[in-house]
C-alpha positions, -999 to +999 in steps of 0.1 A: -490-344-040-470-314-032-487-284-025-473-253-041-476-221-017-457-189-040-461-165-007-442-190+014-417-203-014-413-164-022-405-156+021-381-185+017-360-173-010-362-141+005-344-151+037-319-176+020-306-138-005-307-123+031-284-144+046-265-145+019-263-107+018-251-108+054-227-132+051-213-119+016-210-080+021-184-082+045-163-104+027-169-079-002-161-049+020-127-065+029-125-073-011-129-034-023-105-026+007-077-049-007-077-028-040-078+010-026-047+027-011-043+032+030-056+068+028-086+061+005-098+032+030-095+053+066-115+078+046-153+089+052-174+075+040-150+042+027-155+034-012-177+011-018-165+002-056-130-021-067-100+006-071-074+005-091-048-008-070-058-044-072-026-059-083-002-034-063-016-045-031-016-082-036+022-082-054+033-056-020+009-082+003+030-116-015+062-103-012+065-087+018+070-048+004+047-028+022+056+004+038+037-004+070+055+001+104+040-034+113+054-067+098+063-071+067+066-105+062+064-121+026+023-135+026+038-161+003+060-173+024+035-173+058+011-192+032+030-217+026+039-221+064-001-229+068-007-250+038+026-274+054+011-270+089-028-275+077-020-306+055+005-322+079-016-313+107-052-331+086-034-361+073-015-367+110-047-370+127-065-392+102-034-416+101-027-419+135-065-418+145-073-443+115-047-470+133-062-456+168-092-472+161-085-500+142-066-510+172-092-505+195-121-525+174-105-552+160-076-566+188-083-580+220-056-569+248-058-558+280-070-523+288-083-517+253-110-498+269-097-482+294-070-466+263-102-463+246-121-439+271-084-422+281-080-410+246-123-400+245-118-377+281-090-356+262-120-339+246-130-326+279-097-311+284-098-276+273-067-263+250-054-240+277-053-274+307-029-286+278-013-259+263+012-250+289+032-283+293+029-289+255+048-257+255+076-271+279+079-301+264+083-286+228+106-256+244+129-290+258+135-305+226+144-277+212+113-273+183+105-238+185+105-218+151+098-254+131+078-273+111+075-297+139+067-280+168+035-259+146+022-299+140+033-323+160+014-316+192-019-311+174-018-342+151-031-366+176-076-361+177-100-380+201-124-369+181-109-384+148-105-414+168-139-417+179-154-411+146-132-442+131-145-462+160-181-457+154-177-464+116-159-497+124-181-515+146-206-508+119-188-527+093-201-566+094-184-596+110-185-616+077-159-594+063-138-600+091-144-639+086-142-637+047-108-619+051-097-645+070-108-670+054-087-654+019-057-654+045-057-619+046-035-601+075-045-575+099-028-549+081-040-564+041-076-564+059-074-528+069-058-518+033-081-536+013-114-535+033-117-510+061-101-479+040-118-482+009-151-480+031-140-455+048-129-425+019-162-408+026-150-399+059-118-395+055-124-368+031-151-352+055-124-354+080-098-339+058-117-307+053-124-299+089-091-305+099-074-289+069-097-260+082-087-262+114-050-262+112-048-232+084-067-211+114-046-220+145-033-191+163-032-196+197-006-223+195+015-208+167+013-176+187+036-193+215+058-212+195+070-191+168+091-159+171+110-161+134+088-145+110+097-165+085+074-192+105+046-174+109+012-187+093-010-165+079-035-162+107-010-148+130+006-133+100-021-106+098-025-098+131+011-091+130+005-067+104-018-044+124+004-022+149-016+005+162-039+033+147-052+036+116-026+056+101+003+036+115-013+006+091-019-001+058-049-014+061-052-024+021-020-047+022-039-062+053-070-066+035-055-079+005-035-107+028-074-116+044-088-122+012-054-143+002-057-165+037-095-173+027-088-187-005-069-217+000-096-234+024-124-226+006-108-241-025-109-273-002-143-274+006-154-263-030-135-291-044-144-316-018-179-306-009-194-339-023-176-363-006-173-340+026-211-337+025-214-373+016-191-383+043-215-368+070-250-377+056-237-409+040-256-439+060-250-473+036-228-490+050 
């Protein structure tokens, strides 16, 4: 039998609406900044209520037209930039991570371990060991200022891979045999069997690495110079020059809020299966 306690239910609660509170109001802050004019928000003390400027400052933040002294690019465009880069960048690393690891469980050759724990060390490799010659080597063939060169270096994930491996040596022998058996293929076995149990993680894995290549900045910081290729990250640190005055710091606001909707629509609208990916033990 459960006990009820209201004192310690009531504490709880209260600490959940504090957090909350925390992590809301400065999302809301950056909210009622994105619909107040430049003067109104380097004011004191900064309104703490909507203004009327809601839809001036996000059509001037989409298309570019504010009067800052900063960049100006279009937030549509650099939005677009980070949705190609974020879902080329996700669905790279599962792919290539998915056949990674279905290499590495299910084919005998020589080495396959030693491939196995070459790929696993790359996590102890910090991004700036790495970051230098990837530069090079993308500088040589000529993939600055593309598509390419924002996703093609980060596509490839030890971490992915490991993941994948793990999941696979839980799935049972019998299949293996069974698919055999049918005359099934390596490539109709991993079609038919090893991807259909694995869509719970691949979904899990899709959010976190949609996540993580809408925020790169460090590497799209080096590669890009057009500012037609800029993602919206770097985008709006672009758009702050220098003193308050020399910024308008509602366009910038309004571009924040715009750059945060996109991947939390993601994990809204995969929350089940992302939560079900990582708590999901039936195997």
């Amino acid at each position: 039998m459960v006990e009820r306690r209201p004192l310690a239910t009531f504490i709880s609660h209260l600490v959940l609406v504090l957090g909350v509170i925390v992590v809301a109001f400065p999302l809301y802050i950056t909210f009622v900044a994105s619909t107040h004019t430049a003067r109104d928000i380097v004011q004191a003390p900064m309104p703490l209520l909507p203004g009327p400027h809601l839809l001036e400052n996000y059509t001037h933040a989409i298309n570019g037209t504010g009067g800052g002294s900063a960049s100006t690019a279009p937030v549509g465009r650099m939005m677009f930039v980070s949705a190609v880069s974020a879902l080329v960048i996700a669905i790279g690393k599962i792919a290539i991570s998915l056949l990674s690891a279905f290499a590495i469980v299910y084919f005998r050759f020589p080495g396959r371990m030693f491939f196995f724990w070459a790929i696993f060390v790359t996590l102890m490799l910090p991004v700036e060991v790495r970051i230098g010659p990837t530069y090079q080597v993308v500088s040589d063939l000529g993939m600055l200022n593309t598509y390419a060169g924002l996703t093609v270096p980060l596509i490839a994930s030890a971490t992915a891979t490991f993941l994948f491996r793990q999941f696979f040596l839980t799935v049972p022998d019998e299949l293996v045999e069974a698919a055999r058996v049918d005359g099934a293929g390596p490539m109709r076995f991993f079609r038919d069997v090893l991807l259909p149990l694995s869509t719970t993680s691949i979904a899990a894995l899709f959010v976190i690495q949609f996540i993580y290549g809408w925020n790169q900045y460090l590497w799209p910081l080096l590669v890009t110079t057009d500012e037609s290729m800029y993602p919206v990250v770097m985008g709006i640190k672009r758009m702050i020059s220098g003193g308050d005055a020399a910024n308008d710091w509602n366009i910038v606001m309004a571009t924040a809020i715009l750059a945060m909707i996109p991947p939390a629509l993601v994990v809204l609208l995969m929350q089940h299966w992302f939560v079900k990916g990582l708590v999901d033990t039936e195997k």
